[in-house]
N, C-alpha and C positions, 0 to 999 in steps of 0.2 A: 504494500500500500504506500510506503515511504517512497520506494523508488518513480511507482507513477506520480503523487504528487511533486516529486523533484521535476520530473519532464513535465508538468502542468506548467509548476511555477519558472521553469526555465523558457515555454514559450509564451508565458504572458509578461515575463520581461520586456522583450524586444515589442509586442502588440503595446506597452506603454507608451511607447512614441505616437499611435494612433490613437489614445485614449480606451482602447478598448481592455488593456494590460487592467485600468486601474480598477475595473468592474471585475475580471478571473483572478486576478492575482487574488484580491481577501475570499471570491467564493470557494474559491483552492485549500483556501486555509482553511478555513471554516467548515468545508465540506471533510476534510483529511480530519480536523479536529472533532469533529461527529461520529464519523467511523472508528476513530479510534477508543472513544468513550462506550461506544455498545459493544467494540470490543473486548473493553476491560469489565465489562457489566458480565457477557458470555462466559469471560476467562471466570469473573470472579463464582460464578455460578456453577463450573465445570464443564461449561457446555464447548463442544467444538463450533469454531465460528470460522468462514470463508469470507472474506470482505468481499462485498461487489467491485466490478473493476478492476478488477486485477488477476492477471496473469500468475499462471502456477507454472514456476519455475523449477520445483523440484518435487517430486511425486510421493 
C-alpha cells in the first residue's frame, strides 16, 4: 500500500504545476491514511486484511 501511495504522491508532484497536484496530492494522503487505520482495526482484531489497490507482490 506504501509503495502505490509513493507513485501517487510522486505523480501529483509534477501535476502541481497544473494545479491539479494540489487537489491528489492531500487525497493520496488521506486516502493511504484511511486504509491504513482499518488496517490496524483488522490487525488489531486478528483478522487477515488485503488492502484494495494494491498489487500482491509476493504470494
Amino acid at each position: 500500500m506504501q509503495i502505490i501511495t509513493g507513485i501517487i504522491l510522486l505523480i501529483s508532484f509534477p501535476l502541481m504545476l497544473l494545479l491539479i497536484g494540489f487537489v491528489t496530492y492531500p487525497l493520496a494522503l488521506v486516502f493511504a491514511f484511511v486504509l491504513h487505520v482499518i488496517g490496524a482495526m483488522k490487525a488489531n482484531n486478528g483478522e487477515w486484511w488485503n488492502p484494495p489497490m494494491t498489487p500482491r507482490f509476493v504470494k
